[in-house]
N, C-alpha and C positions, 0 to 999 in steps of 0.2 A: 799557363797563366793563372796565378791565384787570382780570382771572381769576389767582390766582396758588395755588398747590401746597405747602403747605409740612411734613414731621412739628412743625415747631414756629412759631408763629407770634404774636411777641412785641410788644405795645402798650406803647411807654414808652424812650426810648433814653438813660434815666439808670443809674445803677454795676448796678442789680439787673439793668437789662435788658439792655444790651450784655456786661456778664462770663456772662450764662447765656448769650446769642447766642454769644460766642465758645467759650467750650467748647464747647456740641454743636457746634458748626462744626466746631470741632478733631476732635470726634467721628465727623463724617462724616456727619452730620445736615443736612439742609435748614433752613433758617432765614430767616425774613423777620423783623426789628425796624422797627418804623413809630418814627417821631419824628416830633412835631407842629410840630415847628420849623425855620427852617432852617440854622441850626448850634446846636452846644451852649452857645453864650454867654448866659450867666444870673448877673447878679453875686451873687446871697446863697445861691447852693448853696452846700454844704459842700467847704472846701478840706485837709481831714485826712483824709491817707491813714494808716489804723494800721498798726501793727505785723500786722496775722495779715491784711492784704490785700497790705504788701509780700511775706510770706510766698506768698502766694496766688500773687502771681505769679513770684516766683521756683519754684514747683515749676510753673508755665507754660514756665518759660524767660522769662521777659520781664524777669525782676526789671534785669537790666543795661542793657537798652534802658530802662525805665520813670526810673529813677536818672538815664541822660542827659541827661533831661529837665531846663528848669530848675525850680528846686525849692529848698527850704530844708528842714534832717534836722535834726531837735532831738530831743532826749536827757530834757529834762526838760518839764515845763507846770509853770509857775510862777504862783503869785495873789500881788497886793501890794495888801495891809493896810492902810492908814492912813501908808503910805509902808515900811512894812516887806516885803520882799521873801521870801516862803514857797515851799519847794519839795512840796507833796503829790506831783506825781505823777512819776516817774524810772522813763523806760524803759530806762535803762541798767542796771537789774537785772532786767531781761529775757535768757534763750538768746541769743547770738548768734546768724547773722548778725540777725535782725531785733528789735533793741532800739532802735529810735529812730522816733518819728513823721516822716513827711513833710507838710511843707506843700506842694500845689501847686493854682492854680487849677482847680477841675473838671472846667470846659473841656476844658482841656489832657489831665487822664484818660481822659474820655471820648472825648477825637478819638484819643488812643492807642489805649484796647480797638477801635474804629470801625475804625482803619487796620487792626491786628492781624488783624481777626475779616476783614476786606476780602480777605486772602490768600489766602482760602476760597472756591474757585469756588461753594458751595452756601449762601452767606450772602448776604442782600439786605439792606441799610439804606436805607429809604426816607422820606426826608426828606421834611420837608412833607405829609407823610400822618398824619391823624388819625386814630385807631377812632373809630368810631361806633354801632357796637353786633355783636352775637353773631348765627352764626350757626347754625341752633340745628334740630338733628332730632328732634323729642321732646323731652326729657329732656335729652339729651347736645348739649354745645357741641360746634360743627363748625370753628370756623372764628370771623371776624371780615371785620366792614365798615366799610368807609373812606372818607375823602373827601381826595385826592391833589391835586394842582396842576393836574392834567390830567384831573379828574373822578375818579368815583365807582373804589372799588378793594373786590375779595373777593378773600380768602386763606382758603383750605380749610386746614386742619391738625388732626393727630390730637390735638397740644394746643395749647392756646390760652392766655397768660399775659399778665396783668393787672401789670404795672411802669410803670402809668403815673399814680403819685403818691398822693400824698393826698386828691386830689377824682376820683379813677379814674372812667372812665364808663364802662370794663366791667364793673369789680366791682357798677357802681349795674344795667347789663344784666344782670348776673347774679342780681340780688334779693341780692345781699350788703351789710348794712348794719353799720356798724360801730359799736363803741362808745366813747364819747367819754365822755374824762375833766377836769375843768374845771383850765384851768391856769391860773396867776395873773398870769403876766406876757404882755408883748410884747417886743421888741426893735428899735428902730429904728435903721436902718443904714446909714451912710454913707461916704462918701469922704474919707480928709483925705492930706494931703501929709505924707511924713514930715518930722520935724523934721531939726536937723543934728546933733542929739545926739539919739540912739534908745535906747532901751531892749531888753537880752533879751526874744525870745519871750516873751510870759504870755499864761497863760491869761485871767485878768479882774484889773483893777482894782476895789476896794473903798474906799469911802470917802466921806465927807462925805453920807452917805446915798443914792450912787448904785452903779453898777455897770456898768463898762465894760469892753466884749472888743476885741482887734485883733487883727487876721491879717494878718500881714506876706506883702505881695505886691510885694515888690520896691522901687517906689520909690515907694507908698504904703501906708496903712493903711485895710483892710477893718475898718470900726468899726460897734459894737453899741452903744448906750444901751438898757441895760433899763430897762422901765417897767412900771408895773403894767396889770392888761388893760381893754383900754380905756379908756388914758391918753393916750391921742393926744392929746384933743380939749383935755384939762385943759393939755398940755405948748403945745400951740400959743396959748392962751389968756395962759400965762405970758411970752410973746414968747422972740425970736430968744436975745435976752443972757441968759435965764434958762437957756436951752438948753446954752449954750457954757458957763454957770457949773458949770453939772452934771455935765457932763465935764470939765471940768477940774477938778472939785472931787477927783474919784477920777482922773484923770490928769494932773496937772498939767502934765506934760513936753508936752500937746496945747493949751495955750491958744493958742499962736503962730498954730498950723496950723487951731484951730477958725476964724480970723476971715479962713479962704475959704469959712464958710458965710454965706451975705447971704442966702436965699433958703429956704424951705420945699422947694423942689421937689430938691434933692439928697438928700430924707432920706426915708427908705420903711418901709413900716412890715410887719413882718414878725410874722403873726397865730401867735403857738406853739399847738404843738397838735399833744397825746397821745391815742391811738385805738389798736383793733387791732380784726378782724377776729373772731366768734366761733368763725366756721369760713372757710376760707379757699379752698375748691375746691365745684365741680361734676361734674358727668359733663363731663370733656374741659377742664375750668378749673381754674387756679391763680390767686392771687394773690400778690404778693408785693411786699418791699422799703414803702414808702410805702402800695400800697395794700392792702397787709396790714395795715401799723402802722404810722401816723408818728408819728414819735420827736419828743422838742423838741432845739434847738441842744446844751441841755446836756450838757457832754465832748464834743460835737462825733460821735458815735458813728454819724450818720445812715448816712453812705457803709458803715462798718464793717458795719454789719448787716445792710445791703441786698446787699451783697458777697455775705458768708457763705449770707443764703437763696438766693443764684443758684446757690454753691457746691452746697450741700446738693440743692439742685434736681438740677442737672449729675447729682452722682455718685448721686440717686436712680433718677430716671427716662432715664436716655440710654439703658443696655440695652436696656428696654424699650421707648424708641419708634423701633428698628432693626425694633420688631415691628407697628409702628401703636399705636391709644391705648391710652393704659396703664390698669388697671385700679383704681380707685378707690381701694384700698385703699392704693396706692404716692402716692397725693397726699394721703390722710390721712396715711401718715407720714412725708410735708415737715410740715407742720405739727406732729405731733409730736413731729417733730425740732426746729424753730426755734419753737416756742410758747414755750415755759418759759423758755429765754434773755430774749424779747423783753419777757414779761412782767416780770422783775425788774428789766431793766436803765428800764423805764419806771415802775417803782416807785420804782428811786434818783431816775430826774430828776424822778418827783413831789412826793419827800421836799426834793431840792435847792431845788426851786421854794418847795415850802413854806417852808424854814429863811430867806428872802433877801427872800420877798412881807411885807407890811405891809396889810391891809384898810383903805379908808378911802384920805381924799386926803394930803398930802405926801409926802414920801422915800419912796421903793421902802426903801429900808433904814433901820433907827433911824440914828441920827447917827454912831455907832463900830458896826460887826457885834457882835453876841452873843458873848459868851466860848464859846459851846458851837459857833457858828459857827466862832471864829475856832483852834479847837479841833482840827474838824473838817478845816480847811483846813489849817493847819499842822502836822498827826501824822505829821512828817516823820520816824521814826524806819525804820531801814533796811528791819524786817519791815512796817510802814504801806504804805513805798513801794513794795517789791515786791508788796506785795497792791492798791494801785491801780492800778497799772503792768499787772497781771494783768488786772484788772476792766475798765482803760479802752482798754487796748495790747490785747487779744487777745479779749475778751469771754468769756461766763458760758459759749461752748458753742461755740469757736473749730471752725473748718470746713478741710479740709485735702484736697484735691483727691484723687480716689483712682486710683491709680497707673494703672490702663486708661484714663482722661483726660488725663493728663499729657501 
């Protein structure tokens, strides 16, 4: 069994887990991050970087290296209506420098923070190592246990941090169960070509009773078909052509590029699902990012808030664990620090979910969106857009490294 040492010892090497590794690293912290994979490549992670995590890392110093990266910087997220094109959200009336979203593959993010936090002789990323459970002196978490490439792995640390998702198996070792909220849709997602004529960045297509998202990754389109929950089975049912009619119903500029699906097996179905944690620490545990709360796609906010609780993390407890574990009450208020944000902003995307679901079989959508829908989406008036731009570019409780971290 490889034995390992660490003040901090991180399960999960997605945005929550590697931006908290890298700051205490920067800190002067010991650090070990386990990833259960062997690289970051995952196609339906979230490819939106906001505004308050470019921020994030420019008060890192990284913000210029991160930009070099390829990537695409938009200004607005746009939804198109029934073929009308709506502008709700504009980070351009955002503080400079960071008024604009980034698009970039996840991937890419997180082999960034990875290299970054690497410069750090006291940082470990070990790949291919999965937690498997706590360990545990009493009361108080000690540490964690693994299963590595090369056999069995323990890592001693004064804390112990749970970022490793939504189905976490340390938050389930820790007796932390979370509470789940019933959400109406799915999303199924696929691959298409882009066309030769493309469309601006948007955020969703509406229309003909469907609802389609794209994420422009260069030289195709990361595609969503929403569906109602537990609609798989009804959509496979309706055959291949009914599929490509429904996307093209609400995009039409994709009929071309739908007829390279021939097959079921390019389309995956992606279960949504809103949760959060009642309490989210032990003696010597934290949880965080996904296994605190996972978010649904909606706005896209996933990255954004898992950022921020590493943030908030960071600038809580790093003093403190120059001194060994920290004391309870410093991991109560991570949590109530990032509780109340997390809670609202999963209130909007349950509210969103509601305004777009339909009970019952046909359209995810009535045939045109609701006026109170399409209402909602286009209150494109300048104080509207600064206040989404606010809500979705920077969030309810935006997090800002604090200056002994920088």
């Amino acid at each position: 069994m490889e034995s390992l040492q660490a003040s901090c010892a991180i399960s999960g090497g997605g945005p929550a887990g590697m931006m908290l590794g890298l700051i205490l690293a920067r800190a002067g912290l010991d650090v070990v991050v386990l990833e259960k994979h062997a690289d970051f490549f995952r196609d339906f992670r979230g490819d939106t970087i906001h505004p308050s995590t470019v921020g994030v890392l420019g008060e890192l110093g990284l913000r210029d290296a991160f930009l070099g990266l390829p990537h695409t910087s938009i200004r607005t997220l746009d939804a198109v209506v029934d073929g009308t094109r709506l502008h709700p959200i504009d980070f351009g009336r955002l503080p400079p420098p960071d008024d604009f979203l980034v698009l970039a593959p996840q991937w890419d993010f997180l082999t960034f923070l990875a290299e970054q936090a690497e410069r750090y002789p006291n940082f470990r990323l070990l790949m291919r190592t999965e937690a498997t459970g706590l360990i545990r002196d009493g009361d108080v978490v000690r540490g964690l246990s693994a299963e590595g490439p090369d056999g069995p792995v323990r890592v001693e640390a004064d804390l112990t941090v749970a970022a490793d998702g939504r189905d976490s198996v340390l938050r389930a070792a820790a007796g932390l169960r979370p509470r789940r909220f019933g959400v109406p849709i799915d999303v199924i997602w696929f691959r298409l070509p882009k066309p030769a004529q493309t469309q601006p960045s948007t955020l969703a297509y509406l229309g003909d009773g469907a609802m389609v998202i794209t994420i422009d990754r260069g030289d195709y389109f990361q595609t969503g078909l929403v569906i109602a929950k537990g609609g798989i089975d009804a959509l496979r049912s309706a055959g291949l052509p009914a599929f490509r009619s429904a996307v093209a119903g609400a995009a039409p500029f994709l009929r071309e590029p739908l007829e390279t699906i021939t097959d079921w097996e390019p389309l995956k179905l992606l279960s949504v699902q809103i949760d959060r944690l009642p309490r989210w620490y032990r003696h010597g545990f934290l949880a965080i990012g996904d296994a605190a709360h996972a978010m649904s796609p909606a706005f896209g906010v996933g990255v954004n808030y898992a950022v921020q609780d590493a943030v908030a993390t960071a600038n809580a407890l790093a003093a403190a664990l120059r001194d060994g574990p920290v004391d309870l009450r410093l991991l109560d208020a991570v949590q109530r620090r990032r509780l109340p944000p997390v809670e609202w902003m999963q209130r909007i995307q349950l509210a969103a979910h509601r305004g777009i679901s339909r009970p019952g079989a046909g359209p995810l959508l009535s045939r045109s969106p609701s006026p109170a829908l399409r209402l909602a989406i286009g209150a494109a008036t300048p104080v509207a857009q600064r206040l989404t731009a606010r809500l979705i570019g920077r969030g309810l409780r935006p997090e800002s490294v604090v200056p002994s971290l920088r």
